[in-house]
N, C-alpha and C positions, 0 to 999 in steps of 0.2 A: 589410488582408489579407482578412478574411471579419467579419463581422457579431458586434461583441462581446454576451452577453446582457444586460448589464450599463453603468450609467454609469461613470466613471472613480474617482467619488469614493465608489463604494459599495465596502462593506466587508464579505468574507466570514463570518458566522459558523462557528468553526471545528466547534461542536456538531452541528451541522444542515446548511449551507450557506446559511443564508436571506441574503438582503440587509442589510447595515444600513447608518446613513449617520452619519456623524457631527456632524449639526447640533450637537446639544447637549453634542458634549463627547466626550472620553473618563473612564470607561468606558464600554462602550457594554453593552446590555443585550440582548438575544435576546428580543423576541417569541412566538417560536415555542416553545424549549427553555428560555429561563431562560439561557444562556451568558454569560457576561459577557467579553467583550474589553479588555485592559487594553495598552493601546501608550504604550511615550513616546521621543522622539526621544532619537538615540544614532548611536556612529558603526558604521556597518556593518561586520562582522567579511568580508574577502576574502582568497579563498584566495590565498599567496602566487603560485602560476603561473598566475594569472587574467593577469597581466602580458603572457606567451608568446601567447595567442591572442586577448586585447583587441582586436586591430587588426580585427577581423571576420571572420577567414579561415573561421568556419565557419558563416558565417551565413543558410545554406542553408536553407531552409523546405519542408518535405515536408505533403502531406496523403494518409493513406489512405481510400480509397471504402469507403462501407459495403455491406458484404458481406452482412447482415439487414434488410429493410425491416421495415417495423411490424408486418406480419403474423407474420412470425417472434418480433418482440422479443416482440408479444402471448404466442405459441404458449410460446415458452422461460420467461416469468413463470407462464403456468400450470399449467406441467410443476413449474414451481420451488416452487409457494406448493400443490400437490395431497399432499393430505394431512393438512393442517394443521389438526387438527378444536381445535382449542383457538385459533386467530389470530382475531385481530378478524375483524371484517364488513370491513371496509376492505380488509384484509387480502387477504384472502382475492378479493377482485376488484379487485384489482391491476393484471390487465391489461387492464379495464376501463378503468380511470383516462384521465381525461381530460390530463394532467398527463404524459402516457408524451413527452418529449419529445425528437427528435434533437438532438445537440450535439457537437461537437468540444470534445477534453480536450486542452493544449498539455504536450507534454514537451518537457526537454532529451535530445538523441542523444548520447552522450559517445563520443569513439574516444582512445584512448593506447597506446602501446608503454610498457612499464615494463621497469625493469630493479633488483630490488632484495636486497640483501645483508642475509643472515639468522642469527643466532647462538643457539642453543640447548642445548638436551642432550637425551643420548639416553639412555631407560630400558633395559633389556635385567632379566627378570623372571627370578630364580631359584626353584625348590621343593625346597630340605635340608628334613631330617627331623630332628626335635627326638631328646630319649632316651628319648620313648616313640615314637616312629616315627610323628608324626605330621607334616603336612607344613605346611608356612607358605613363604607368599613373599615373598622378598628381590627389590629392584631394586638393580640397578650403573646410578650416571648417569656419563655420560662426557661431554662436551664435543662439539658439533656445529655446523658453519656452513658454508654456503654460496648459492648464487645462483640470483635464479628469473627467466629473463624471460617476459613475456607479452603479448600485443595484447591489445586489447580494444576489441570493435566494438559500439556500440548498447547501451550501457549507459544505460540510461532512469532519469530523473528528473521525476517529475511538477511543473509549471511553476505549479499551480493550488491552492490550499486551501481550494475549495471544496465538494468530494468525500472523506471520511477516505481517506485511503490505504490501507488494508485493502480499500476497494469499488472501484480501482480496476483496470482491465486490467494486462499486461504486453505492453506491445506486442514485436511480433519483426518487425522490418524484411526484409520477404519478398519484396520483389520489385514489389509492390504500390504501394509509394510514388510520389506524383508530385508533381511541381512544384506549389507553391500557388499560382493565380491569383488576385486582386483578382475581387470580382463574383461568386462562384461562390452566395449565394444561403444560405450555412449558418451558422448562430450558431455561438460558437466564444466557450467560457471565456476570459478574459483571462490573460494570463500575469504572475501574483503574484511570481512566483519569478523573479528575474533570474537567467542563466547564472553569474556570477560566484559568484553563492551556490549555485545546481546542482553547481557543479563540485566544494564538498569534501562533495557526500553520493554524488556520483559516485566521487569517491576512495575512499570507507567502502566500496564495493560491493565495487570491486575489490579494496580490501586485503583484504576478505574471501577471495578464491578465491588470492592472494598466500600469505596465512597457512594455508591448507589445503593449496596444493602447497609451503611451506616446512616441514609437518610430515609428509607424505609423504617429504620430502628428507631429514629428521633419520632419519628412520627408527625401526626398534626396537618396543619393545613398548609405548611409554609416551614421549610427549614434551613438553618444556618448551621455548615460543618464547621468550627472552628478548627479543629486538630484531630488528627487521625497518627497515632503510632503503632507501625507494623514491626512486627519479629516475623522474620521468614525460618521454617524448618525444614529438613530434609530439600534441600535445593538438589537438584539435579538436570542436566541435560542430552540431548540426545542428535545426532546430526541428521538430518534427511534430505534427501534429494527428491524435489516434485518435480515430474515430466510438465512439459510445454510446449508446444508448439511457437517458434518465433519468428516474424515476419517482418522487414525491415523495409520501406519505402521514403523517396524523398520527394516531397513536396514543398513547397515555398520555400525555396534554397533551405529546408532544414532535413534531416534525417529522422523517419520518426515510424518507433516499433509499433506493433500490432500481436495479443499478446493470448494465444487458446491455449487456455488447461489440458494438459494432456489427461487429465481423469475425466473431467464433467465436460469438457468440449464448450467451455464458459469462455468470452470473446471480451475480450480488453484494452483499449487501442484510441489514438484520436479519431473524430471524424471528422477532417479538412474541406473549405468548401475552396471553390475553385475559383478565382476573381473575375475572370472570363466570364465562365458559363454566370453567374451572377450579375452581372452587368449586361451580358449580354439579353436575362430573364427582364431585369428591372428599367432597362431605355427604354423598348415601348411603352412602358407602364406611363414613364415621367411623360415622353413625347405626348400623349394622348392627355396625361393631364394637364401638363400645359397649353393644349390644343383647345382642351374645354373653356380653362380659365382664359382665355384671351376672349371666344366667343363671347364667352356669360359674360364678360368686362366691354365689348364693341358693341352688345345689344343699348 
């Protein structure tokens, strides 16, 4: 499809993202951070309705254009790291960095219809007054169930673990997307994550907005979900590649990304303080408070 950055048999660090290989074995150890990767074969846990859409039917390949060339990713790092009078030197020219490099991140696109039946109870909150007239509240639960259906379009799951999730985009399928051609010239993270195993962190998403419209449905002042059972319909998926800008620095003997949207120029990344310049901020402070306190104590 497009240009992996990566050989096949290297191995994400999950701490940092760095490369590793497994010549010598498992565990593997982290260069960069100290990480240590511990794998052993096993059989792989698959969602039961992986069955339903196995046959390919959603195997549709998108890529979005980057909407930020360099100069922006540069601009949006310096807006991002301005300020920072305690961050490294590193730090702190960031968008400097020779290391600022474009790449495509591989999601799964999940789409479902669901339809699922829900049984809880419902609080409804009283305020009697005691024999001194003071007030305290009671709940009455009752019994409650019923049914939520919902579609769901473009539910993303990140394909890659070479990026923490916390640093990366949310993409929103806007119109933008195109066909992925062969040859287009763009490195492009490998995809770690098969769809079969995408598919039950896809389900956790949605049950999420499931169980928030099943307790809207209970209703009342106060609710308790007991059981939520989903059927999912028309399951299908779609592959996309989101642009990014990615920026690699190493601070405190650790290796640690920095992470711009190549669409919205949105900036995601640690912000490391420097123990130096910190120490160096906070002695005077101590020196003069301990200066006082010796006076105020010899008056």
């Amino acid at each position: 499809m497009v240009e992996q950055i990566s050989a096949a048999d290297a191995h994400p660090c999950t701490g940092c993202g760095a490369r590793l290989r497994p010549e010598t074995g498992w565990p593997l150890r982290c260069s960069s951070c100290g990480t240590e990767e511990h794998r052993r074969a096993g059989r792989r846990l698959v969602d039961r309705d992986w069955a339903s859409v196995a046959d390919g039917a959603g195997a549709e390949a998108l890529v979005m254009p980057f909407a930020v060339d360099r100069v922006g990713a540069q601009r949006a790092l310096r807006a991002w790291v301005r300020g920072r009078r305690f961050a490294p030197r590193r730090f702190r020219r960031l968008d400097r960095g020779e290391s600022l490099m474009d790449v495509y991140v591989p999601y799964w696109m999940w789409e479902a219809r669901t339809c699922s039946c829900y049984s809880g109870e419902r609080g409804r909150h009283r305020w009697p007054a005691d024999g001194s007239g003071r007030r305290f509240r009671r709940t009455r639960w009752e019994s409650a169930a019923g049914t939520v259906t919902r579609s769901f379009s473009g539910v993303a799951v990140p394909a890659t673990s070479r990026v923490p999730r916390r640093l990366l985009p949310e993409p929103v399928l806007d119109g933008s997307a195109v066909p992925c051609r062969p040859g287009d010239g763009r490195r492009a993270m490998p995809a770690e994550v098969g769809p079969e195993v995408g598919l039950a962190e896809a389900k956790l998403r949605m049950d999420e907005l499931v169980r928030r419209e099943a307790r809207l449905g209970i209703g009342g002042d106060e609710q308790r979900v007991r059981s939520i059972d989903t059927a999912y319909a028309e399951l299908r998926y779609r592959s996309l590649l989101v642009p990014v800008w990615l920026s690699v620095y190493a601070a405190g003997g650790r290796s640690r990304q920095v992470v711009v949207c190549g669409r919205t120029g949105r900036v995601a990344g640690d912000r490391p303080l420097s123990v130096w310049k910190v120490a160096g901020a906070v002695t005077p402070l101590l020196v003069t408070l301990i200066a006082v306190v010796f006076l105020v104590s010899s008056v």
